[in-house]
Each structure stands twice: as C-alpha cells, then as structure tokens.
C-alpha positions as CSV (number, residue, x, y, z in Angstrom):
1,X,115.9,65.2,105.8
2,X,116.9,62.7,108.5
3,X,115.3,62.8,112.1
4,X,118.4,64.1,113.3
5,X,118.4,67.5,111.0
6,X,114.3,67.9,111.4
7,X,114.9,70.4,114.0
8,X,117.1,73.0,112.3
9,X,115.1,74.9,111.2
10,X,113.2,75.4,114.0
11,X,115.9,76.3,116.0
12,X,117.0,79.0,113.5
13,X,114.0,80.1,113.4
14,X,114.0,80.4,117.2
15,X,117.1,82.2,116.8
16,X,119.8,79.4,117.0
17,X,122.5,79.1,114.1
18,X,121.8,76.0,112.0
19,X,125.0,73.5,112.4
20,X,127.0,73.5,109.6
21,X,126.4,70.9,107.0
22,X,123.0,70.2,108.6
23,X,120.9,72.5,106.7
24,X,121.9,73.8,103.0
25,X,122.1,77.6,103.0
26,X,119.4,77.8,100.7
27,X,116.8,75.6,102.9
28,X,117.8,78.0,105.9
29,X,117.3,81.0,103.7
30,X,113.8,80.2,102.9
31,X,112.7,79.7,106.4
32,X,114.3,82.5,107.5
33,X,112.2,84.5,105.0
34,X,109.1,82.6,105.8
35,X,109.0,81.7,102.4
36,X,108.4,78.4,99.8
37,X,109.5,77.4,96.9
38,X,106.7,79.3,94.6
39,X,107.7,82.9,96.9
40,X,111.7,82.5,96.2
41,X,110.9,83.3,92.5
42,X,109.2,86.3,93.8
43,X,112.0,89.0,91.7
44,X,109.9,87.6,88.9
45,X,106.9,88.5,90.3
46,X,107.5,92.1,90.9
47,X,109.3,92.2,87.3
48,X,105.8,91.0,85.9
49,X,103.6,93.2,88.1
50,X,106.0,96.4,87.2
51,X,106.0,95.7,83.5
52,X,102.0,95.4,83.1
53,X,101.9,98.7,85.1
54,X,104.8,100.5,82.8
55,X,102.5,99.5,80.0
56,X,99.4,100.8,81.6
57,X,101.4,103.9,82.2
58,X,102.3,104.3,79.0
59,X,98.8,104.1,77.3
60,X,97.6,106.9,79.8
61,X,100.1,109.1,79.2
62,X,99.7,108.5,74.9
63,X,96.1,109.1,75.9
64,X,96.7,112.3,77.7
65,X,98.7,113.7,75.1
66,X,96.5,113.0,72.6
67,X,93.7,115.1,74.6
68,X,96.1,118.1,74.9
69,X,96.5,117.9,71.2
70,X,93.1,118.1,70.4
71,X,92.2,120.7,73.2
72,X,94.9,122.8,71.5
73,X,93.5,122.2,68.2
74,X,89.7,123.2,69.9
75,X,91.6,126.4,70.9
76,X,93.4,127.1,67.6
77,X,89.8,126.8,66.0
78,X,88.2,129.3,68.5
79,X,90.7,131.5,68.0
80,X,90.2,131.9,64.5
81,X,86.9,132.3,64.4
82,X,87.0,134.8,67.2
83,X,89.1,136.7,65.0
84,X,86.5,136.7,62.0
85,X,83.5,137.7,64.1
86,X,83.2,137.9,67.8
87,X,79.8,137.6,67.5
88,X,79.6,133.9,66.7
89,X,81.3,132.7,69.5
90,X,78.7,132.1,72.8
91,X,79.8,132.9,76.4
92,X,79.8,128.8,77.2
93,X,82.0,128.4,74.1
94,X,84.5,130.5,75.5
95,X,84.5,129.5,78.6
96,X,85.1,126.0,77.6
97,X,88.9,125.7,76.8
98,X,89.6,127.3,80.1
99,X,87.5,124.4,81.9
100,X,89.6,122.0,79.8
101,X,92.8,123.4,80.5
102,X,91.9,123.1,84.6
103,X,90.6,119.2,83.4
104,X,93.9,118.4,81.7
105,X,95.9,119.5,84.6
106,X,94.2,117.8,87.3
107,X,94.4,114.5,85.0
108,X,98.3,115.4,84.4
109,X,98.6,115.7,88.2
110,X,96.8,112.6,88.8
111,X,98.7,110.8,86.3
112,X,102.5,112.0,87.8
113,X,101.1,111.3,91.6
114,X,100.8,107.6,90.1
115,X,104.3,107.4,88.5
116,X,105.6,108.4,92.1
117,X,103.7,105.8,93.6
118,X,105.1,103.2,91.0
119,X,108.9,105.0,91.4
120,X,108.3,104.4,94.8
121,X,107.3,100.6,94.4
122,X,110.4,100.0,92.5
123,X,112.6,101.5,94.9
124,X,111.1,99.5,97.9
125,X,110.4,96.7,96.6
126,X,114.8,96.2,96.3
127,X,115.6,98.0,99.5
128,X,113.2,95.3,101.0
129,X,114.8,92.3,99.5
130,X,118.0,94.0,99.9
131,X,117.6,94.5,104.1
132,X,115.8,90.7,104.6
133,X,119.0,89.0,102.6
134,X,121.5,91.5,104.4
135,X,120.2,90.5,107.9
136,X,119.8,86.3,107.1
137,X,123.5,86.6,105.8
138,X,124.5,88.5,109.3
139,X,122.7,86.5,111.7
140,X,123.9,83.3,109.9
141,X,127.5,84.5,109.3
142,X,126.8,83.3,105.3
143,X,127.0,85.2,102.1
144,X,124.4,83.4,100.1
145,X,121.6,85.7,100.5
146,X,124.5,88.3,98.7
147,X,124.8,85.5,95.9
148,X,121.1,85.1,96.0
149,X,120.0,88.8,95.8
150,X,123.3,88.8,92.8
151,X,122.1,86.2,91.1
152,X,118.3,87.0,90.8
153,X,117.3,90.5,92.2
154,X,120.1,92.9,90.8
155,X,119.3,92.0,87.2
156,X,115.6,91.8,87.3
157,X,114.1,94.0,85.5
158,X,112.0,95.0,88.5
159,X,114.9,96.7,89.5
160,X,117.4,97.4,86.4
161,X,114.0,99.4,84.4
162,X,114.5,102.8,84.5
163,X,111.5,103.4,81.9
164,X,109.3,104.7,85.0
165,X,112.1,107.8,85.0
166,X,111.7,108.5,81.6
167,X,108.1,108.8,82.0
168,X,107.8,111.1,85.1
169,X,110.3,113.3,83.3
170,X,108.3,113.2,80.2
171,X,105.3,114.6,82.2
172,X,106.8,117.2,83.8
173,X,108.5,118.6,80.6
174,X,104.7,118.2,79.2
175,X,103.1,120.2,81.8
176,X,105.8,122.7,82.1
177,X,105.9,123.2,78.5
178,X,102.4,123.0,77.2
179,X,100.4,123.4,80.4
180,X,102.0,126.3,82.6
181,X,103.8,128.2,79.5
182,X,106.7,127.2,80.3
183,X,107.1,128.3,84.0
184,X,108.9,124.5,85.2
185,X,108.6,126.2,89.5
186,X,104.7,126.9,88.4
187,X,104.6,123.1,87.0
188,X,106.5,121.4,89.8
189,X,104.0,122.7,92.4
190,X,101.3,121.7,90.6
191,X,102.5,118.0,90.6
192,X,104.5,118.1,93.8
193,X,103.6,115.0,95.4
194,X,103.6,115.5,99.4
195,X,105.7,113.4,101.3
196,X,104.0,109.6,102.4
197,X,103.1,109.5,105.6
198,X,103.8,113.0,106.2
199,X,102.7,113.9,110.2
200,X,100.4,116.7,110.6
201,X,101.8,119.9,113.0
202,X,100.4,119.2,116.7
203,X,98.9,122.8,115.9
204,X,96.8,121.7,113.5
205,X,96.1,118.0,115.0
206,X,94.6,120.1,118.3
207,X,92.5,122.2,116.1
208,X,90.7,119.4,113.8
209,X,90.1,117.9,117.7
210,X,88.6,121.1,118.9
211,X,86.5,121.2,115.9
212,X,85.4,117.5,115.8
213,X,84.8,117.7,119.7
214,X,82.6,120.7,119.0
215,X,80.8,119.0,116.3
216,X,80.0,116.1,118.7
217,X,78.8,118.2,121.2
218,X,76.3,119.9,119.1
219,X,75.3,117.1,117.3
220,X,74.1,115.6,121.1
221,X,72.5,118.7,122.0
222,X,70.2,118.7,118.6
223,X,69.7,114.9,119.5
224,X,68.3,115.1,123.3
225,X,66.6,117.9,122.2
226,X,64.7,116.1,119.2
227,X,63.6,113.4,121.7
C-alpha cells in the first residue's frame, strides 16, 4: 500500500468512506469487521464447531435410547415375575423403575435444553454475520459484503444443516411417545425451555430483595451478638 492510501482505513474506521479505488472492498471489509485474514474464514469455523457438536448430539441421544430400552426391558422383566409370585419382588425392587423413569426424563430434558441451545447457535451465529455484512455494505454504499456473505456464509454448512431439527423432533416424539404415554402437551411442558434472558416480574424482584435484605439483617444481628 502506498503512503498515500495508508490512511484509509483509518479514516473508515473513524467513520469516513474510503475513496474509491483506494482501498479494495475486501481490505475495507476486513477492517470494518475488525478482522484478519485467519477470522474471514470464520463460516468454516462455526461449520466445524457445529458438526463436532451434531455428532456429540447424536451419540447422547443413541445413548439415551439405548437406556430407555433397557429400562423397559427391566420393567417387562418385573412385570412378569410380579405376575408369577408377588412375593419375590422386594419393596426397593419396585420402587426402582419408577426412580428410573424420573432419571430418564430429567436426562431427556437435559438433553432437548441442549439442542435448543445449539438451534439457537445456529440461528445467531447467521443473523450475526448477516447484520455486520448488511451494515458495512450500507455505510460503504457496496454490495460485497452481499457477495461475501453469498459466496461463503449461505452455503456453509453451519447454516444450510438442518440435522439439529431432526434431532429436537426426534426427542420430543421419544418423550411423548415412550415417556408421558403419549400425552405430546404433558411432554412439551416437561422439555419447554424458558425463554433466554427472560426478566423476572418487579413483583417477584421486590420479594427475593425483601427476603435477602432480611437475611442480611439477621445474619448482622447473630454476628454482633457472637462478639
């Protein structure tokens, strides 16, 4: 870059529009995104990190299945034998699917509440590409953060993978099916994931304050008393 050109992209950056034929688009895009030439391949990135997660994903949820198989095999067993003679079936045995079935789902609900959060990655992850390209192409007046995003954030497989879908339906048809007897409302509160970054109700905010102030207040008491 000559001497004459060395201060275009500080003057973008300070909010003045490069001259034209000064800077190459691509040059001012990567300042504008604070970026360098390792970052610019950063689609790949998030394609890499999604795809080891979709396999972890995967494994859990084969895993999980396999559990509920064999707790339903446990049952089956119990059953039978129950039928034969009452007698030769302890209390703990019997209590024991039950506590498995309340294990299962709480792993289930675990395991969807990290699918959302994944979904949720997925989703972001473009919108944010999507919103930094959309503004550089505004402020400069360009469209080669459209080309850009076109050319290497539309078909990465960050964002074109739908298997994270597949999955989250695939556990809700599980639970609904084999977990809550095939009541899908009783299953879909189970593993309703509340809103991120949901806001308390000021009703509730002033109470936890009452009670933490009262706690405080106490606590000091016991204290100057124990000195």
């Amino acid at each position: 870059m000559t001497s004459d050109r060395v201060g275009e992209p500080v003057k973008f950056l300070l909010g003045v529009p490069a001259k034209c034929g000064r800077v190459p688009d691509i040059v001012v895009l990567k300042h504008r995104l604070d970026v360098n030439e390792s970052l610019v391949t950063s689609p790949a990135a998030s394609s890499m990190y999604l795809k080891e997660k979709l396999a972890e994903a995967t494994r859990k949820f084969s895993n999980l299945r396999n559990e509920l198989k064999r707790s339903q095999e446990e049952t089956m067993k119990s059953a039978k034998a129950k039928r034969k003679s009452a007698l030769l079936l302890s209390r703990h045995k019997t209590d024991v699917p039950a506590r498995k079935l309340q294990e299962l789902k709480l792993a289930f609900s675990e395991y969807y509440l990290s699918l959302i959060l994944l979904q949720n990655y997925q989703n972001l992850n473009f919108t944010g590409f999507r919103k930094i390209l959309k503004k550089h192409d505004k402020l400069l007046n360009v469209d080669v953060g459209a080309k850009w995003r076109a050319e290497h954030v539309d078909i990465s497989h960050f964002y074109v993978n739908k298997d994270i879908n597949h999955l989250i339906s695939e556990t809700e048809a599980t639970v609904t099916s084999e977990l809550e007897e095939g009541d899908r409302q009783k299953a879909m509160k189970r593993l309703r994931v509340p809103p991120l970054g949901e806001q308390q109700s000021p009703w509730t905010t002033f109470k936890v304050g009452l009670f933490l102030g009262c706690f405080a207040i106490l606590f000091a008491i016991i204290l100057l008393r124990g000195m």
